[in-house]
N, C-alpha and C positions, 0 to 999 in steps of 0.2 A: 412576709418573710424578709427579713433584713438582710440588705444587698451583703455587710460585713461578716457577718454572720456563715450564709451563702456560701461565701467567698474562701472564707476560711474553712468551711469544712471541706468543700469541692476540692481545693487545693490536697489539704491530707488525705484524697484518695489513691488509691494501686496508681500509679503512673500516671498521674495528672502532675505533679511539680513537674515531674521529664518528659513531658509535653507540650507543656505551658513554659520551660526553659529553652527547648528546641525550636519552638518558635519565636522568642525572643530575641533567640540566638542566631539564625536562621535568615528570618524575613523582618527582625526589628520593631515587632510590635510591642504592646505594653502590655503584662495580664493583668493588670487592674482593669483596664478595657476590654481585653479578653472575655474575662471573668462578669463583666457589665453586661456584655453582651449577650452572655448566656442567660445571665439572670432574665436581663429584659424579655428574653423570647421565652422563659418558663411563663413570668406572671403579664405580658405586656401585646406579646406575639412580634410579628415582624417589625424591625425597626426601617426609618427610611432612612433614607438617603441624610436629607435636613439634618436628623436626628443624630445620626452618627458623625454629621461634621462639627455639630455642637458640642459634641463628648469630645473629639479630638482637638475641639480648636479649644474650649477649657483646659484640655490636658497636658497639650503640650506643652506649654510654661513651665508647670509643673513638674512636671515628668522630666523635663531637661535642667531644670534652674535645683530642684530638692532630690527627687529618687534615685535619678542617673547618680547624680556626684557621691550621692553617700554611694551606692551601690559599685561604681567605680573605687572609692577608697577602699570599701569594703575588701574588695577583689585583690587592690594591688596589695594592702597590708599582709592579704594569706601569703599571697606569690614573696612579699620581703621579709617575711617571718620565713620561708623556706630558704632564702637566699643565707641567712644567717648573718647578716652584714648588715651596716649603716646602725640605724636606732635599733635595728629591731634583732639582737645580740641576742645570744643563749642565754646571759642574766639579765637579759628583759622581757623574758619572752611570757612570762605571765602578765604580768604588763600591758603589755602587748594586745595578748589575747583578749585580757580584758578589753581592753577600748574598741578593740574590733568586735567584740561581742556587743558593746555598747551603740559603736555604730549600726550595729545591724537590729537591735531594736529600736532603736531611731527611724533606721531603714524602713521598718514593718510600721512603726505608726506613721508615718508620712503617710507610706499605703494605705493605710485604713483610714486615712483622715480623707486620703483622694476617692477610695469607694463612698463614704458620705457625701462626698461633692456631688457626686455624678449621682447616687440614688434620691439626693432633694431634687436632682432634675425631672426625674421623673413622676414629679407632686400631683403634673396634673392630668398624668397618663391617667386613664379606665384600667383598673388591676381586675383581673381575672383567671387566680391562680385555680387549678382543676385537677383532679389527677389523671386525666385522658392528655397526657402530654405528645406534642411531636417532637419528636427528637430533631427534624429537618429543622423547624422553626429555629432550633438553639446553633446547629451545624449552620446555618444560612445567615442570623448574621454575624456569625463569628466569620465564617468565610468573606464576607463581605469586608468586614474589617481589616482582613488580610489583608485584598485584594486591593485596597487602601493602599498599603507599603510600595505598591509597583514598583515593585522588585523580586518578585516573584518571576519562574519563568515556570514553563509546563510539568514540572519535573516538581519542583519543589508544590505546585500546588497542590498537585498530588499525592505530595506526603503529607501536605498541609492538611488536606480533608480527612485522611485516616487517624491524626491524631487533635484533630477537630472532633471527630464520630467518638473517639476514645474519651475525650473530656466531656461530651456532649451526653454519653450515658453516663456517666458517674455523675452530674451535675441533675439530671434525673432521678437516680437512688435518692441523691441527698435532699432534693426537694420533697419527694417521696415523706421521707422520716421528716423533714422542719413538720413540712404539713401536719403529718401524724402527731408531732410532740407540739404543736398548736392548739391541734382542736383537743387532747387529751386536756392541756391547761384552760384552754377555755369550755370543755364541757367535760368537768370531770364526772369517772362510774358514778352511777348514782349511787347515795350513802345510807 
């Protein structure tokens, strides 16, 4: 099952973006790594320590030098398009929207160029996807990777974990179905 793949459908589930935004928002984490993490623990199980400082010390360049800044433009263009001032005038505002639309598919393949990064990392892990899934496994080390940010205090961890648990079942449905629509293509009804 393909990290990107994964990722994006995990994402389009009931209350997974506004969980995966609230913790962005929140404790500063990245859902590219987020979203890593889960993966890892469906097909890989518990990541260590090593492994996750691997992911973040890759990713940080990244994620500061390409994602943040589109993702930053992004933001302020909505907020100066509401302002109605400067370039971003009532007869520019298609304009406008345009390029911020543009920026923000730019936004999205950066992303997905960065979940490639991080899933050739894991070439030479032993894959061992099952449908007897733990759900702790995916919750544990996304919590992990929180808990990364230290900045977290007791309060916020705890909301950290409820919508950790929230992203953590729906990232199981959707393994669920990849798996199914796999082995469908590779062994199809007999004809």
């Amino acid at each position: 099952m393909k990290l990107d793949t994964f990722a994006i459908k995990v994402y389009q589930q009931p209350d997974v973006a506004e969980a995966c935004l609230t913790l962005q928002e929140t404790i500063g984490l990245d859902v590219p790594i987020l979203l890593y993490c889960a993966w890892f623990g469906l097909g890989f199980g518990e990541m260590t320590d090593d492994q996750l400082s691997q992911v973040i010390k890759i990713s940080t360049p990244y994620a500061s030098c390409v994602v943040k800044p589109l993702r930053q433009t992004r933001r302020w263009m909505k907020d100066a398009a509401q302002s109605n001032d400067g370039v971003a005038r009532a007869e520019n505002q298609q304009s406008w929207q345009q390029l911020r639309e543009q920026i923000k598919a730019i936004e999205i393949s950066s992303e997905l160029l960065w979940l490639e990064a991080l899933e050739s990392m894991t070439a030479g892990h032993r894959l061992f996807w099952h449908t007897d899934f733990d759900a702790q496994k995916l919750v544990d080390n996304m919590r992990v990777y929180c808990l990364t940010m230290r900045t977290m205090d007791e309060l916020q961890e705890l909301d950290a974990l409820v919508l950790l648990s929230r992203i953590a079942d729906r990232c199981e449905t959707v393994a669920v179905q990849l798996m199914l629509n796999e082995q469908h293509v590779q062994h199809p009804a007999n004809a």
